[in-house]
Steps between C-alpha positions, in 0.01 A plus 500: 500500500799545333619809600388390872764251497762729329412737771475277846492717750362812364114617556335480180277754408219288364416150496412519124852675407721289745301166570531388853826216540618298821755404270857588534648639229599296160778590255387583141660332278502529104772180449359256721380192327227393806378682792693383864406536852682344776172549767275233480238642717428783219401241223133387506413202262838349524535148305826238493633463173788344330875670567559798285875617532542898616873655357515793747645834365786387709557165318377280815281252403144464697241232463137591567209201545186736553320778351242729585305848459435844665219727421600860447103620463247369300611507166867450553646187640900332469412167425771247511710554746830348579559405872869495553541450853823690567426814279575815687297700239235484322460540112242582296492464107387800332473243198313230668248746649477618113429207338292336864252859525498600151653826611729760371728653713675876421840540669671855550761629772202669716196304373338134460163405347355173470170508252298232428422408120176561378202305338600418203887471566 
């Protein structure tokens, strides 16, 4: 599923390989603290909660009130989700899918695995 978002667009080659997204694509990213989206109408399970203050890489200040999910396949799913409604792009944190999917995640300049910990981890 991951690599179907990386790679909107582009016929994957197997459903098992690629995963099958309507998503458009989300920006990886190993510093960010929480995982953003500015499109509502992606987030299922969305929930009001209190303000949590978002310092943009920029240094402008947004404020988001609601959180939600997406499903990226069956075992694999970004859980709280920041709705900030005038976010261009959307971010996802490597970190928070880490710690949310008990997941490892290997990073090269040509390559990107996600593997999911085993019993006894």
């Amino acid at each position: 599923m991951i690599k179907s978002i990386l790679n909107a667009g582009k016929q994957p080659s197997t459903e098992q390989q690629t995963g099958v997204s309507s998503l458009s694509p989300w920006i990886m990213d190993t510093g960010a603290s929480h995982h953003l989206t500015g499109r509502f109408e992606t987030l299922t399970n969305v929930r009001e909660m209190p303000p949590v203050l978002i310092i943009m890489a920029d240094g402008r200040e947004q404020v988001s009130y609601k959180e939600g999910s997406i499903s990226l396949g069956s075992h694999l799913v970004m859980k709280s989700i920041y709705y900030v409604e005038e976010l261009k792009s959307d971010l996802m944190s490597l970190g928070q899918l880490m710690d949310e999917n008990k997941c490892v995640v290997q990073l090269a300049d040509r390559f990107l695995v996600f593997r999911t910990a085993f019993r006894g981890w």
